[in-house]
MIGU-398713 format. One record per residue: residue in one letter; x, y, z of N, C-alpha, C in turn. Coordinates in pm, whole numbers, plus 32768, in hexadecimal, padded with zeros to 4 digits. Layout:
BEGIN
(A (X Y Z) (X Y Z) (X Y Z))
...
% end
This chain:
BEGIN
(X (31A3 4986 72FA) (31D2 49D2 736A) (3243 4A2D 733B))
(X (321B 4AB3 737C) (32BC 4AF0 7341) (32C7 4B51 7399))
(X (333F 4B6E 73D6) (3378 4BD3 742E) (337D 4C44 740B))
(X (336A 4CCF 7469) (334E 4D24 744F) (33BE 4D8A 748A))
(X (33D3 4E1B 749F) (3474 4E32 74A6) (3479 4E3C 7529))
(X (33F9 4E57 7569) (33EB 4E4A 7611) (340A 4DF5 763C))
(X (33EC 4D69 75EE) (33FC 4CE4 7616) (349A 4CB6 7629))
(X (34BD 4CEF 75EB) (35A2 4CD9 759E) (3592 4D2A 761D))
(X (357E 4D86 7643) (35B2 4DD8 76B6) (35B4 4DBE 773E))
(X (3541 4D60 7735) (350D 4D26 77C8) (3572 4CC8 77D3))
(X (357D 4C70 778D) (35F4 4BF2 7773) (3651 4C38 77B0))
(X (369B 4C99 7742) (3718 4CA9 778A) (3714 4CFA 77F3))
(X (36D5 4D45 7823) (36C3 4D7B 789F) (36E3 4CFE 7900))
(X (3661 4C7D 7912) (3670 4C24 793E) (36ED 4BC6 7975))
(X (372B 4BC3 78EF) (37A2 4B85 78FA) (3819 4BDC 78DD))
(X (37F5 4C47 7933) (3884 4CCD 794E) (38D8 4CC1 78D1))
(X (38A8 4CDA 7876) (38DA 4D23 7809) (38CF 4DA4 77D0))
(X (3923 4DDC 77A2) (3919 4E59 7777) (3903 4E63 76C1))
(X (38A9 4E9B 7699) (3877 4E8A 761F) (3853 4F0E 75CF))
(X (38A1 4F13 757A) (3871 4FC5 7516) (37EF 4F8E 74E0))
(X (37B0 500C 74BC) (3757 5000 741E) (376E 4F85 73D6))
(X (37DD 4FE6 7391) (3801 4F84 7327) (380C 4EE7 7331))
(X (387C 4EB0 739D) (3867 4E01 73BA) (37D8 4DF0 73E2))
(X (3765 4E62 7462) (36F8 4E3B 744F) (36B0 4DE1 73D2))
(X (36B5 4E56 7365) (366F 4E26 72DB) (36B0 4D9E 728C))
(X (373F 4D9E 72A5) (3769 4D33 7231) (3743 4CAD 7286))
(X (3737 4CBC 732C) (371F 4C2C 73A5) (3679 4C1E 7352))
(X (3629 4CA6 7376) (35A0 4C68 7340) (3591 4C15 72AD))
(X (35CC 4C46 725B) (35B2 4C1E 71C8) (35EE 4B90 71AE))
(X (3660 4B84 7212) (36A3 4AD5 7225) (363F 4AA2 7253))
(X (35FD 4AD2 72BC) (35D7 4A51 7316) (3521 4A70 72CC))
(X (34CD 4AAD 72A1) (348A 4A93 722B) (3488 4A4D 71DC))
(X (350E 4A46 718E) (3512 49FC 714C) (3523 494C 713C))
(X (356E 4940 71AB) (355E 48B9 7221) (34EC 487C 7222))
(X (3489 48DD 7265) (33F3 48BE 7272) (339B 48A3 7239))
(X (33C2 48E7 7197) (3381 48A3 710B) (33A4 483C 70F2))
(X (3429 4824 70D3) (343C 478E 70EB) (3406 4715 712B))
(X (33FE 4726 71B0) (33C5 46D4 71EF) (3342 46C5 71C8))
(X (3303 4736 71C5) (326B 4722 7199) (3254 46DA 7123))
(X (32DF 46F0 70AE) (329F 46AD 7027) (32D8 45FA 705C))
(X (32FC 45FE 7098) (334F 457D 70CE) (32E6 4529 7108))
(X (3287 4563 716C) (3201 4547 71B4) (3181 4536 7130))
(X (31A2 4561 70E8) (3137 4557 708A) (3136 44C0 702F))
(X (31BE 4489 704C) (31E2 4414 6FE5) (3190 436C 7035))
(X (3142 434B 6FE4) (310F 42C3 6FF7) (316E 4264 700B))
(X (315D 424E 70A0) (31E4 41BE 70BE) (3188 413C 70E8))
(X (3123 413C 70DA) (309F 40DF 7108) (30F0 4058 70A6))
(X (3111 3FE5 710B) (312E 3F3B 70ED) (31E7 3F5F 70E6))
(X (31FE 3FC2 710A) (329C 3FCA 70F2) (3305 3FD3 7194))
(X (334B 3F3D 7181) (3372 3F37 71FC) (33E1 3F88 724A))
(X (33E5 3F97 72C5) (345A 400B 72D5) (34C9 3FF3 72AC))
(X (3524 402F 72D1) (35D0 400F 72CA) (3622 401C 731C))
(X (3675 3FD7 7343) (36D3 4029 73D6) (372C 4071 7395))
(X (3775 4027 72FB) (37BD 4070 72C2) (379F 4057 7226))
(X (37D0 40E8 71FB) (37C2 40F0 7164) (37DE 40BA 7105))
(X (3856 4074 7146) (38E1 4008 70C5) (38C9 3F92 70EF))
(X (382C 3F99 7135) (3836 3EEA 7158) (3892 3EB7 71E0))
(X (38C8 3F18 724D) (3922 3EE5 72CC) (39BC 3EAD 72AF))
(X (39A8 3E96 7237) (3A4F 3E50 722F) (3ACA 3EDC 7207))
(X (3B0E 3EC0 7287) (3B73 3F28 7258) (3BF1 3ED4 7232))
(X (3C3B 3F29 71A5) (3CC2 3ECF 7183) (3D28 3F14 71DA))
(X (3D6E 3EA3 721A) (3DCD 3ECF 726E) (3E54 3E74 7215))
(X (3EC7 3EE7 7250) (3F29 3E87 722A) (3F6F 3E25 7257))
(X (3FB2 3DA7 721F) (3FA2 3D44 7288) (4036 3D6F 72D9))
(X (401E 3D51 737E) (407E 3D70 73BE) (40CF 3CF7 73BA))
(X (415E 3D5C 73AB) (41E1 3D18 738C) (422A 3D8A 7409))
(X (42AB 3D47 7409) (4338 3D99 7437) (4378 3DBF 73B6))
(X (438F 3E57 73C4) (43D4 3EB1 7370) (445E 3EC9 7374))
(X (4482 3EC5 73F4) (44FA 3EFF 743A) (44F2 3EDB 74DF))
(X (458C 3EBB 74E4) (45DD 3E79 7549) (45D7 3EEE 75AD))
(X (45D6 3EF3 7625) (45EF 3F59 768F) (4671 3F59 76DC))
(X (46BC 3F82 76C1) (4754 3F90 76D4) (4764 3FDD 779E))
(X (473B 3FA5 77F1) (4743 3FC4 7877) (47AD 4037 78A1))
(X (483F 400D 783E) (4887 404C 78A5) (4895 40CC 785D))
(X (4851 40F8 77B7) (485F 415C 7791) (47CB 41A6 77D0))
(X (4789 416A 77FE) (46EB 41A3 783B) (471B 4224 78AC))
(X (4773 41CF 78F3) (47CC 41BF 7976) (482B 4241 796A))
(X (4854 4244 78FC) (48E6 429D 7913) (48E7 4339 7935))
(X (485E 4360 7910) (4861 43EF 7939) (47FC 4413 79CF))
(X (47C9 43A6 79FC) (4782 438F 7A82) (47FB 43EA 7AEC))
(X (47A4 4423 7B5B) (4815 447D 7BBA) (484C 4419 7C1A))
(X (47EA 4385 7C14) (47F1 4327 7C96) (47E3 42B0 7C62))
(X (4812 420C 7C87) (47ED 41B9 7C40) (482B 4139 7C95))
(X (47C5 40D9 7C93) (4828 406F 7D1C) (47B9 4004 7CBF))
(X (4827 3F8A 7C8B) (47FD 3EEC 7C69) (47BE 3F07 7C0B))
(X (47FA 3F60 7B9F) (477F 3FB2 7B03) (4709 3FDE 7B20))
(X (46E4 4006 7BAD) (4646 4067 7B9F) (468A 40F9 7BA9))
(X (462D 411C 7BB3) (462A 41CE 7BD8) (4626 41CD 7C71))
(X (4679 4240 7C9B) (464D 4230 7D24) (460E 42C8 7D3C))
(X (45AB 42D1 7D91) (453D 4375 7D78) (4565 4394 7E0F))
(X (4553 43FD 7E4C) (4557 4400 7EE4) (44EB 43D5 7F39))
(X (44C6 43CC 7FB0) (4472 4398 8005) (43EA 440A 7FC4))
(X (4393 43C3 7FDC) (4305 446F 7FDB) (42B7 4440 8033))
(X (428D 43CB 807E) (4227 4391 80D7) (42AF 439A 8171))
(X (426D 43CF 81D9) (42CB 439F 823D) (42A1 430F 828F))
% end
């Protein structure tokens, strides 16, 4: 399958874009080239090969959670415009 420059035009027409020549041609020749891909991608024998949800196998390394740093309230506090019993105080917005 491969797009044609009418085709780039219809798109962005479609999706209210404004498009020269020029990005016309370089959008077609990207997204061509996309399309070969996929096709040589479609061409590859996966017959007895089971899917994957993920590539690395699902395990992600995380780091283990710890406390880094202490939260100091009343320096949180000190440049607040309003402040009653260490919160913030915001004005009303719901009546």
């Amino acid at each position: 399958m491969s797009l044609s420059l009418d085709d780039i035009r219809r798109i962005a027409h479609l999706a209210r874009i404004e498009i020269t020549e020029t990005e016309a041609r370089a959008t077609a020749a990207q997204l061509n080239d996309i399309f070969k891909m996929i096709e040589r991608m479609q061409q590859i024998d996966t017959f007895g090969i089971e899917p994957m949800a993920h590539p690395l196998g699902g395990v992600q390394r995380l780091r283990r959670d710890a406390v880094t740093e202490q939260v100091d309230r009343d320096e949180n506090l000190k440049n607040a415009p309003a402040a009653a019993a260490g919160l913030f105080v915001v004005p009303r917005v719901i009546e």
